[in-house]
C-alpha positions, 0 to 999 in steps of 0.5 A: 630107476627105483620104486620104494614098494619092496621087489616093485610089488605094492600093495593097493592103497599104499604110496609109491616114489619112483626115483631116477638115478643118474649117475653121472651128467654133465652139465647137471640134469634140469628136468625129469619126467616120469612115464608109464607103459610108453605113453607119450603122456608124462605122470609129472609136469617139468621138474628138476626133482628127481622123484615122482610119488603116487598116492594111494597106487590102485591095480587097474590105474597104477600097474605098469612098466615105468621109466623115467627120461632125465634131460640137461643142456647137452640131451636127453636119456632114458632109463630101463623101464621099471616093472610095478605090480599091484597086489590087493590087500590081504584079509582073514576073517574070523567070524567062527566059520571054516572058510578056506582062505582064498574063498572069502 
């Protein structure tokens, strides 16, 4: 499994798209399902897409390990988890102070 945030690091407020590779299944896979922090509970509803986008990731709701578990008519696998950490956006203020960064 892959994200689309870059080193699986986004920032708050961006969109991120999980995608379950398999590389090799037969017969094809049927059904996908997303998961966060080994919760029974799946991100996504049965679906033969292979992918599972989350809009606007926030850290205190988005941050985890996920994986995703891709199922056929012979079984099911899973893969490795997939670790995705959160940063908040980054400012700089220039009102004419001498304030250090980090200390805004």
């Amino acid at each position: 499994m892959t994200t689309s945030a870059a080193r699986n690091t986004a920032i708050q407020g961006q969109d991120v798209t999980l995608t379950c590779h398999v590389t090799a299944a037969n017969p094809p896979v049927s059904e996908y399902r997303f998961y966060r922090n080994n919760s029974n509970r799946a991100l996504n509803s049965l679906t033969n897409i292979n992918q599972h986008t989350m809009y606007g990731v926030q850290r205190a709701r988005d941050y985890g390990k996920y994986k995703c578990v891709a199922k056929n008519a012979a079984g099911e696998g899973q893969s490795n988890a997939v670790a995705l950490d959160i940063n908040g956006k980054s400012f700089l203020r220039d009102d004419g102070t001498k304030t250090p960064c980090g200390k805004i």
